[in-house]
SEFIZA-3560 file (N, C-alpha, C; in Angstrom, 3 decimals):
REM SEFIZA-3560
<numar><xx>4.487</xx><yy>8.153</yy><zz>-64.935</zz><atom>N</atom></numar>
<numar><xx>4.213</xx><yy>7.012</yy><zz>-64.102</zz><atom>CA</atom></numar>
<numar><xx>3.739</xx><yy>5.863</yy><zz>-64.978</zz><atom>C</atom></numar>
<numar><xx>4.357</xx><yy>4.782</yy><zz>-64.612</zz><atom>N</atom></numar>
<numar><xx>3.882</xx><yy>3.718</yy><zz>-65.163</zz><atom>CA</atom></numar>
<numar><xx>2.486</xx><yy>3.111</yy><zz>-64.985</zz><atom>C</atom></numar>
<numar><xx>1.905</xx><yy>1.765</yy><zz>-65.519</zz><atom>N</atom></numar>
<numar><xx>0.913</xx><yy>1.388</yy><zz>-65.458</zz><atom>CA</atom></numar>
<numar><xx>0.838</xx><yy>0.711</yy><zz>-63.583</zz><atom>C</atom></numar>
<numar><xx>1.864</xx><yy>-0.149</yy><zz>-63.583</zz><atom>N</atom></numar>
<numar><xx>2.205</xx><yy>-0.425</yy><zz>-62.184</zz><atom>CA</atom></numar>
<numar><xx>2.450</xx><yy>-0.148</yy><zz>-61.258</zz><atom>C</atom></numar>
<numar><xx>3.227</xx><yy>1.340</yy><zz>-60.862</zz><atom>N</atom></numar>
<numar><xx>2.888</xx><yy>2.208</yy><zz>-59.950</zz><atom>CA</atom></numar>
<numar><xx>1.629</xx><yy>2.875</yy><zz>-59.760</zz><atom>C</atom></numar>
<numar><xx>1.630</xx><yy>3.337</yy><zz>-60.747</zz><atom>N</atom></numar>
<numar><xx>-0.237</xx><yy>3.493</yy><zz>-60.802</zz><atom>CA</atom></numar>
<numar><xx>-0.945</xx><yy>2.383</yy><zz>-59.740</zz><atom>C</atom></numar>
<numar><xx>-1.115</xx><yy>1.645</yy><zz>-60.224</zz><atom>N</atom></numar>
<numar><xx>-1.879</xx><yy>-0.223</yy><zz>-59.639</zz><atom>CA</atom></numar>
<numar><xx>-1.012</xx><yy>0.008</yy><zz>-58.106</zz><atom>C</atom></numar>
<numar><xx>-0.409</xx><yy>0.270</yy><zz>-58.011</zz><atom>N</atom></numar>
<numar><xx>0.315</xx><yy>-0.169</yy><zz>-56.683</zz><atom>CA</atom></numar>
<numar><xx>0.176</xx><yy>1.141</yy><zz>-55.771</zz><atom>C</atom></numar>
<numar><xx>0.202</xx><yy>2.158</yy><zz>-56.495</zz><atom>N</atom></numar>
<numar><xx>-0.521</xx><yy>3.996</yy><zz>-55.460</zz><atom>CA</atom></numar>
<numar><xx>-2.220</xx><yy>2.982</yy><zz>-55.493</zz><atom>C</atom></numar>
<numar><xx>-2.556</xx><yy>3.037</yy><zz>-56.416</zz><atom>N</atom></numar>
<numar><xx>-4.051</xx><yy>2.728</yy><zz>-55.941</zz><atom>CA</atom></numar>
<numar><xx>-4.685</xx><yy>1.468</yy><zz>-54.739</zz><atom>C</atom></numar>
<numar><xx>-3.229</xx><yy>0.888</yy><zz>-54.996</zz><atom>N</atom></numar>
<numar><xx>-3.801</xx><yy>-0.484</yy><zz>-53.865</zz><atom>CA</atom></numar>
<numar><xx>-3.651</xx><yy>0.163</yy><zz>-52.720</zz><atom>C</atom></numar>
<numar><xx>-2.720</xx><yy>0.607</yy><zz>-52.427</zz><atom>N</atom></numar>
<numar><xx>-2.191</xx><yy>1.373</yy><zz>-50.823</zz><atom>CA</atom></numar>
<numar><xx>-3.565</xx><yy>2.640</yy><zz>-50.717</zz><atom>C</atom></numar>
<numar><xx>-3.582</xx><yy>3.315</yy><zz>-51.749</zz><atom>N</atom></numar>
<numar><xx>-5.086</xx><yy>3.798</yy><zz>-51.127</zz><atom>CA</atom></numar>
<numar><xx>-6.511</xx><yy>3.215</yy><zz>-50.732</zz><atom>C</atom></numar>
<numar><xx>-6.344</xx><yy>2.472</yy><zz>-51.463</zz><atom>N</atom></numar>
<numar><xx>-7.651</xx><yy>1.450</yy><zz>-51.440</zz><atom>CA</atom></numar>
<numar><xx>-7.537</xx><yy>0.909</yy><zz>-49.692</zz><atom>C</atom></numar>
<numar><xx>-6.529</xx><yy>0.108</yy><zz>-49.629</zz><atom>N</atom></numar>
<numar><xx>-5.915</xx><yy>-0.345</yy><zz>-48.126</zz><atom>CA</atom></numar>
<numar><xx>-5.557</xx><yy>1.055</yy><zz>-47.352</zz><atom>C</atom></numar>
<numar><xx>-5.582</xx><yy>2.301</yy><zz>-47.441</zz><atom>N</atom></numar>
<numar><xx>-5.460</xx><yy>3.229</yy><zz>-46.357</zz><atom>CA</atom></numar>
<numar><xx>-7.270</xx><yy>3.417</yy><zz>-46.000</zz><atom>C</atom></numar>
<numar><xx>-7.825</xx><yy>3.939</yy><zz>-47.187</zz><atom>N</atom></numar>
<numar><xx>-9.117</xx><yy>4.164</yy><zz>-47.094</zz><atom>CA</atom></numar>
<numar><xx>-10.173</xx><yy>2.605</yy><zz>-46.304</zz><atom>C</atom></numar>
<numar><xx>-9.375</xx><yy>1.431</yy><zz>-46.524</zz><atom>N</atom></numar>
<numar><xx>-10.215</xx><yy>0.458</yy><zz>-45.904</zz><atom>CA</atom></numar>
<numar><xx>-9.689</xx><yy>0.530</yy><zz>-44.021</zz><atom>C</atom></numar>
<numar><xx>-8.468</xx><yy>1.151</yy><zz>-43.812</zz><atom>N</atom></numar>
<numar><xx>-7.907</xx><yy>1.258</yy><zz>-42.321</zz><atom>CA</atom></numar>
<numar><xx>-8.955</xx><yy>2.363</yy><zz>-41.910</zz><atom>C</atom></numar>
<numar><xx>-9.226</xx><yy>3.089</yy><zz>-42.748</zz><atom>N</atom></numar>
<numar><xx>-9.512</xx><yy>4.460</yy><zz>-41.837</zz><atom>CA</atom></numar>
<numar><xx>-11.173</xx><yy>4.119</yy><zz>-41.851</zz><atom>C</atom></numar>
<numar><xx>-11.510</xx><yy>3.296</yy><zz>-42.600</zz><atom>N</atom></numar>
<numar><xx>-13.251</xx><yy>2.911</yy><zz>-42.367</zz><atom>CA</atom></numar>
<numar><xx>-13.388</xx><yy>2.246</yy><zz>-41.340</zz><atom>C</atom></numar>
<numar><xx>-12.367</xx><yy>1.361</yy><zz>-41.270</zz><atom>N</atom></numar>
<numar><xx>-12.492</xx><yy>0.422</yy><zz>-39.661</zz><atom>CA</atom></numar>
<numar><xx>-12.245</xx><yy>1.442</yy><zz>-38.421</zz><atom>C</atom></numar>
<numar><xx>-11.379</xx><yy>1.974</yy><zz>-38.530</zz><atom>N</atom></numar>
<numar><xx>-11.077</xx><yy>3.479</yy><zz>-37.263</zz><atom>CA</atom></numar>
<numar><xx>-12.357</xx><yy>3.692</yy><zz>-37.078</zz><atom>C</atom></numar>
<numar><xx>-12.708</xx><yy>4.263</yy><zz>-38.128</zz><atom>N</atom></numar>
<numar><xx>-13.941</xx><yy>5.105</yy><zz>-38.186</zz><atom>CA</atom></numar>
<numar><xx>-15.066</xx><yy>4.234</yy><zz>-37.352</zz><atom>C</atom></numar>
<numar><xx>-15.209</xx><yy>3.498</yy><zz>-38.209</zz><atom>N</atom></numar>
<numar><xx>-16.499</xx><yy>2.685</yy><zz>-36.970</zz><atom>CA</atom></numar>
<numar><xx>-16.086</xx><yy>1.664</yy><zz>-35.616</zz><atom>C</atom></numar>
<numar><xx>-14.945</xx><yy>1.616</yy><zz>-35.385</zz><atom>N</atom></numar>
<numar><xx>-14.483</xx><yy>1.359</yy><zz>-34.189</zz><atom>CA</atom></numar>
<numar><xx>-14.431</xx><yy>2.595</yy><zz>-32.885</zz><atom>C</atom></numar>
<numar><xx>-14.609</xx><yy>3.877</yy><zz>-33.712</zz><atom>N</atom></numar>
<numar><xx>-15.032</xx><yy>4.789</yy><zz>-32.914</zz><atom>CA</atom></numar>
<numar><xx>-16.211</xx><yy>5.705</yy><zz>-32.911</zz><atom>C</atom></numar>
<numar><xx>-16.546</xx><yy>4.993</yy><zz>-33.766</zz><atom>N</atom></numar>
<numar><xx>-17.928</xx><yy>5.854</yy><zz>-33.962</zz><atom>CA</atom></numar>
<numar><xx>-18.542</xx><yy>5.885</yy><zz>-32.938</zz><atom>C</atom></numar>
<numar><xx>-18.750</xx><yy>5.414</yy><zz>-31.729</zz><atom>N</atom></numar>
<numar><xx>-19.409</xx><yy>5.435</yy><zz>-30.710</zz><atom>CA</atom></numar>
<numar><xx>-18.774</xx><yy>6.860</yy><zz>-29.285</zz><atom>C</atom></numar>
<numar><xx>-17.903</xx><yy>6.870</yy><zz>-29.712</zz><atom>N</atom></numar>
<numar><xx>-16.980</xx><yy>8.129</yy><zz>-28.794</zz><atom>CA</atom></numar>
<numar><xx>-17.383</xx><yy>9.064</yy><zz>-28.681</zz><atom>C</atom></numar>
<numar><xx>-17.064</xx><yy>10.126</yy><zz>-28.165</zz><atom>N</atom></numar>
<numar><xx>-17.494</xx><yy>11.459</yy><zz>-27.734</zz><atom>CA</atom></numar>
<numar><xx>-16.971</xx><yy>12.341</yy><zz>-28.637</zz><atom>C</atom></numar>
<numar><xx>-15.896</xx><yy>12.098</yy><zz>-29.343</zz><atom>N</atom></numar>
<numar><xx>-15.222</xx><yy>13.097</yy><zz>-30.288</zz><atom>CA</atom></numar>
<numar><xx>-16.512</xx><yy>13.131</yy><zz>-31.375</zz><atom>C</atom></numar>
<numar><xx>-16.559</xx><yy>12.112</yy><zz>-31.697</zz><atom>N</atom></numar>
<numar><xx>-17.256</xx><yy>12.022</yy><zz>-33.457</zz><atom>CA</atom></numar>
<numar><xx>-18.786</xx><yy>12.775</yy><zz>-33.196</zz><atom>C</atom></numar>
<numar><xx>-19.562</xx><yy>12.867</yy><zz>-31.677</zz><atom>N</atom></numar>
<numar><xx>-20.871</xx><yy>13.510</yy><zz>-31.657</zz><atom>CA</atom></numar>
<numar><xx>-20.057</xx><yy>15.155</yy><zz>-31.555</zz><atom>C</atom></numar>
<numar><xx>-18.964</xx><yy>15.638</yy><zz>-31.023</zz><atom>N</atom></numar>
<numar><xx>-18.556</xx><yy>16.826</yy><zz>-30.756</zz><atom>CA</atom></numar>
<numar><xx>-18.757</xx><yy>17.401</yy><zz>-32.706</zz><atom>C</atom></numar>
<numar><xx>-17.427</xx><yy>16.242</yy><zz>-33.319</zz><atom>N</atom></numar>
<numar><xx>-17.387</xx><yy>16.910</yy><zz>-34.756</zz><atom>CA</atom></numar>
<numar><xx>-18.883</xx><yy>16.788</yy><zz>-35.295</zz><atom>C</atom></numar>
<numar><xx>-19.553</xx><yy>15.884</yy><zz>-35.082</zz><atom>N</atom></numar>
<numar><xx>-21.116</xx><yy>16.194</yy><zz>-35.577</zz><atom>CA</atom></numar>
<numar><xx>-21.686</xx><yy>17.969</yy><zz>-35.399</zz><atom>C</atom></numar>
<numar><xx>-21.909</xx><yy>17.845</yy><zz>-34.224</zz><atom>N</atom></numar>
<numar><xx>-22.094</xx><yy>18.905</yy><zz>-33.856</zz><atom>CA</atom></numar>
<numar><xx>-21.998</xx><yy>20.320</yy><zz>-34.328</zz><atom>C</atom></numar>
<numar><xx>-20.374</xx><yy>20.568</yy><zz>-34.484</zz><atom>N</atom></numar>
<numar><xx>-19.633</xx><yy>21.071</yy><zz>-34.979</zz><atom>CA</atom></numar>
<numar><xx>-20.055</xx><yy>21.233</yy><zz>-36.758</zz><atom>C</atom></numar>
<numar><xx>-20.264</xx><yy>20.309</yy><zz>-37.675</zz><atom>N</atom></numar>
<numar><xx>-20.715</xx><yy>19.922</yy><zz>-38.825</zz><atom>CA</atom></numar>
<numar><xx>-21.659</xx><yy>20.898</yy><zz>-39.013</zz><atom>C</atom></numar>
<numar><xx>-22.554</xx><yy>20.669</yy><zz>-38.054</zz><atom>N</atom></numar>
<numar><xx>-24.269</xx><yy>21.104</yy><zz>-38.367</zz><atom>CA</atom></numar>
<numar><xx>-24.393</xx><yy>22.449</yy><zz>-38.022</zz><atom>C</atom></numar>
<numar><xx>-23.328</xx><yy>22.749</yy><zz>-36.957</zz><atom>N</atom></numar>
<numar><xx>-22.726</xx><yy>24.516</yy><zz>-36.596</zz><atom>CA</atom></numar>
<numar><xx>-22.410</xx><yy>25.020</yy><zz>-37.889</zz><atom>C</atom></numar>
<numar><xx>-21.852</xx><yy>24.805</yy><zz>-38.716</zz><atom>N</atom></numar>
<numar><xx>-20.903</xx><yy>25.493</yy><zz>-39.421</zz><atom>CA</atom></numar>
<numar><xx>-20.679</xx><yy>24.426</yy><zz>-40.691</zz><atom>C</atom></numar>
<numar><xx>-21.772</xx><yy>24.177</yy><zz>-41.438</zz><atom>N</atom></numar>
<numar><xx>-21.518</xx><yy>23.375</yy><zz>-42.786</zz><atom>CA</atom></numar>
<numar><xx>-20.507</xx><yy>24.120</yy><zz>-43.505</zz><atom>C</atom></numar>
<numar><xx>-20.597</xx><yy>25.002</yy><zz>-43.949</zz><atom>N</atom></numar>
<numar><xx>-20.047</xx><yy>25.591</yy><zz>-45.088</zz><atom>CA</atom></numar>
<numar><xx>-18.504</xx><yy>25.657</yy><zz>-44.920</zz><atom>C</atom></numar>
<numar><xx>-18.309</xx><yy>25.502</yy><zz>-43.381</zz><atom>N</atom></numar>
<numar><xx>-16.483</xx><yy>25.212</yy><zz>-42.817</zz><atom>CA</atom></numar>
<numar><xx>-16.098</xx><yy>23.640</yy><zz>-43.367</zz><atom>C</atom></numar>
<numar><xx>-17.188</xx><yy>22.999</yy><zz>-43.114</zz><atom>N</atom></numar>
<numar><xx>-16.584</xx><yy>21.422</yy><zz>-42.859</zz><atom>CA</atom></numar>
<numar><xx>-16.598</xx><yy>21.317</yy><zz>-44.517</zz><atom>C</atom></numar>
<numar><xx>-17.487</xx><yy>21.972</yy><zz>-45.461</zz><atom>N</atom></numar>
<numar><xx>-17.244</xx><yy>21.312</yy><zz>-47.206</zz><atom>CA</atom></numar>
<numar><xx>-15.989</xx><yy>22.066</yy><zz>-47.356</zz><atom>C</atom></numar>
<numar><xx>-15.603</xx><yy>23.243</yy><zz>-46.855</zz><atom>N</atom></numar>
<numar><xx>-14.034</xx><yy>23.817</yy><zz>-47.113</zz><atom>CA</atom></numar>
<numar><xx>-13.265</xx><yy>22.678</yy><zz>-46.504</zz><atom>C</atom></numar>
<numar><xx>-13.370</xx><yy>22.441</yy><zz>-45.613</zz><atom>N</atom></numar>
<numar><xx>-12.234</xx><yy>21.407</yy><zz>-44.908</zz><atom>CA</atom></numar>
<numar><xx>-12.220</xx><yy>20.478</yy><zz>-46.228</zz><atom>C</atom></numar>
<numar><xx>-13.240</xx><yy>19.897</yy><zz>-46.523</zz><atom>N</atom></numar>
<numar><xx>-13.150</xx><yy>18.090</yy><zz>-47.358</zz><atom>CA</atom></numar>
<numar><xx>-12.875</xx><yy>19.070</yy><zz>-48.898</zz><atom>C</atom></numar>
<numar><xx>-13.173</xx><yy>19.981</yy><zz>-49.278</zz><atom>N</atom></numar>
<numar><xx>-12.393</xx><yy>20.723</yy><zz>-50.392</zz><atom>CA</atom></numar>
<numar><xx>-10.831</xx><yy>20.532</yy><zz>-50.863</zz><atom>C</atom></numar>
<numar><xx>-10.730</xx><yy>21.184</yy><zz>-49.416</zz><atom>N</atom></numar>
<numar><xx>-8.904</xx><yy>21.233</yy><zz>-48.983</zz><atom>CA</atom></numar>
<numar><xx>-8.227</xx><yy>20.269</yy><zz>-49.055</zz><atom>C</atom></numar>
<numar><xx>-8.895</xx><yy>19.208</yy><zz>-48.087</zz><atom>N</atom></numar>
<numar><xx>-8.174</xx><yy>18.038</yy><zz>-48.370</zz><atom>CA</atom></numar>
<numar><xx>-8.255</xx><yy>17.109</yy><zz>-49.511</zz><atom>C</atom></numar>
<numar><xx>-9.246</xx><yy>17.120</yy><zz>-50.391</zz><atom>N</atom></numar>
<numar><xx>-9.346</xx><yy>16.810</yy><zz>-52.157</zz><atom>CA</atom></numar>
<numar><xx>-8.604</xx><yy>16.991</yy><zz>-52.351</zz><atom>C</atom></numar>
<numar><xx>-8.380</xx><yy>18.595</yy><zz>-52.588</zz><atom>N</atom></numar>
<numar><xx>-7.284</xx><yy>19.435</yy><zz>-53.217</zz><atom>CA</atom></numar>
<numar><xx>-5.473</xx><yy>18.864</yy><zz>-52.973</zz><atom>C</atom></numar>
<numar><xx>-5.258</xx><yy>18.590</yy><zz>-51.677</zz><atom>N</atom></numar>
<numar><xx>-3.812</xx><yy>17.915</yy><zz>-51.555</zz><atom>CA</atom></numar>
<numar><xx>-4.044</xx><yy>16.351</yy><zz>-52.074</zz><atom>C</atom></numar>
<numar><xx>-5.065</xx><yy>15.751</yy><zz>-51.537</zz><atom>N</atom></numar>
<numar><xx>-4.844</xx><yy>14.667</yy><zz>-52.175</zz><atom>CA</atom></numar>
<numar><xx>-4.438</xx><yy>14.641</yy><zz>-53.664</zz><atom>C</atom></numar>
<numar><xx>-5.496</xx><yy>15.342</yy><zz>-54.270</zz><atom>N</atom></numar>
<numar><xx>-5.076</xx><yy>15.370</yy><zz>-55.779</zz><atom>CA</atom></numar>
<numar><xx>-3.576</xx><yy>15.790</yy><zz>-56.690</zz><atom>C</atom></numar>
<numar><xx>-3.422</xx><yy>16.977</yy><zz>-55.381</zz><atom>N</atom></numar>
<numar><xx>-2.197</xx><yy>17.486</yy><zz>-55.702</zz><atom>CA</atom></numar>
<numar><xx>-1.038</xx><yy>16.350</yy><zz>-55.905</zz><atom>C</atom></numar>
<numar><xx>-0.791</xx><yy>15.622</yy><zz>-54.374</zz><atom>N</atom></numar>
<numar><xx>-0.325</xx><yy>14.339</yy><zz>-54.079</zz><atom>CA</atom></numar>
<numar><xx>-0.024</xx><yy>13.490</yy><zz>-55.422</zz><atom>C</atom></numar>
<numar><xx>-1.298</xx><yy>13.217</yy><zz>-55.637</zz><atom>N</atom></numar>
<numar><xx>-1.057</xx><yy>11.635</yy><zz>-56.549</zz><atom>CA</atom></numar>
<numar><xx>-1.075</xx><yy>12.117</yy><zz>-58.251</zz><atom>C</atom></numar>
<numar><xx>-1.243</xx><yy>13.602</yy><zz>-58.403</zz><atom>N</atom></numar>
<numar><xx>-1.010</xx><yy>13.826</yy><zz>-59.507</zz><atom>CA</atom></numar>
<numar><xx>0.979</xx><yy>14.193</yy><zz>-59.444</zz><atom>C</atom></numar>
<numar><xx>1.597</xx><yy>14.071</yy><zz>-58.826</zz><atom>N</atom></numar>
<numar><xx>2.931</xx><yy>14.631</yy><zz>-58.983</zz><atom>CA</atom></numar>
<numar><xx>3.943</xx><yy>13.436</yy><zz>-59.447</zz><atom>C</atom></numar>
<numar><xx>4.343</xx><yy>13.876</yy><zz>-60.659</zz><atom>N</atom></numar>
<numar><xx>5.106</xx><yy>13.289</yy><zz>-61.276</zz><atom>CA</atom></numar>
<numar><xx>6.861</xx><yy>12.548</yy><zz>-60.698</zz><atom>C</atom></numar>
//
């Protein structure tokens, strides 16, 4: 990968991760997000596997040639 695809995967993440912060607190007030709270504080050791997992593809993702 070049220097510029590089620059250009990172802008589109940068701009996915800034969509999904606005989601995020445009719903933060909902009933889902106190359920997954909930849920969180049930069962930590599920939810760091979950954000593990999904590291893991991300990385997979943007490391592929």
């Amino acid at each position: 990968m070049d220097a510029t695809t590089t620059e250009q995967l990172m802008a589109q993440l940068r701009a996915v991760a800034r969509e999904a912060e606005e989601l995020l607190q445009a719903t933060a007030d909902q009933t889902g997000v106190r359920a997954i709270d909930e849920q969180v504080r049930k069962n930590p050791w599920g939810a760091v596997a979950v954000a593990a997992g999904v590291g893991l593809l991300v990385g997979l993702l943007l490391s592929r040639k």
